[in-house]
Phi, psi and omega in degrees: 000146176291106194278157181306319196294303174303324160284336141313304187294350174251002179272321192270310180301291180335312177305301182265008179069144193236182167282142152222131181301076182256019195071178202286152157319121191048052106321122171330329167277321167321277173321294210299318207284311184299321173300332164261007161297324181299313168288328174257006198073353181307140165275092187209161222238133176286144175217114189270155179240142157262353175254070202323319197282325195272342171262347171279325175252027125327271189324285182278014142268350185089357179287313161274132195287329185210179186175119150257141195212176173260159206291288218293309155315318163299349207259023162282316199299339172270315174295000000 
């Protein structure tokens, strides 16, 4: 369940568009990240990385709202 701050804060990304972490230009995350920008509608703006770790800890300071990535860069950051 949502608390109300949080479902502000996804009304207002959804409105003004967020950052998102996708890998290099045409990458398999790139491609995934725009098919699902396409399908929910989301507004979010590409931040190509050249480095997994400086867009995973983007991701986990909040400065990018999302990021797809494959299980094996994540998974120091889960352990």
């Amino acid at each position: 369940m949502l608390r109300p701050a949080e479902g502000e804060q996804r009304r207002t990304r959804k409105r003004r568009g967020c950052n998102c972490s996708l890998g290099g230009v045409g990458t398999p995350a790139h491609l995934i990240g725009e098919q699902f920008k396409l399908q929910t509608s989301t507004r979010a703006q590409h931040v190509p990385y050249a480095q997994f770790p400086q867009a995973i800890g983007d991701l986990l300071n909040g400065t990018n709202a999302f990021m797809f990535i494959t299980m094996l860069p994540a998974l120091a950051e889960v352990l």
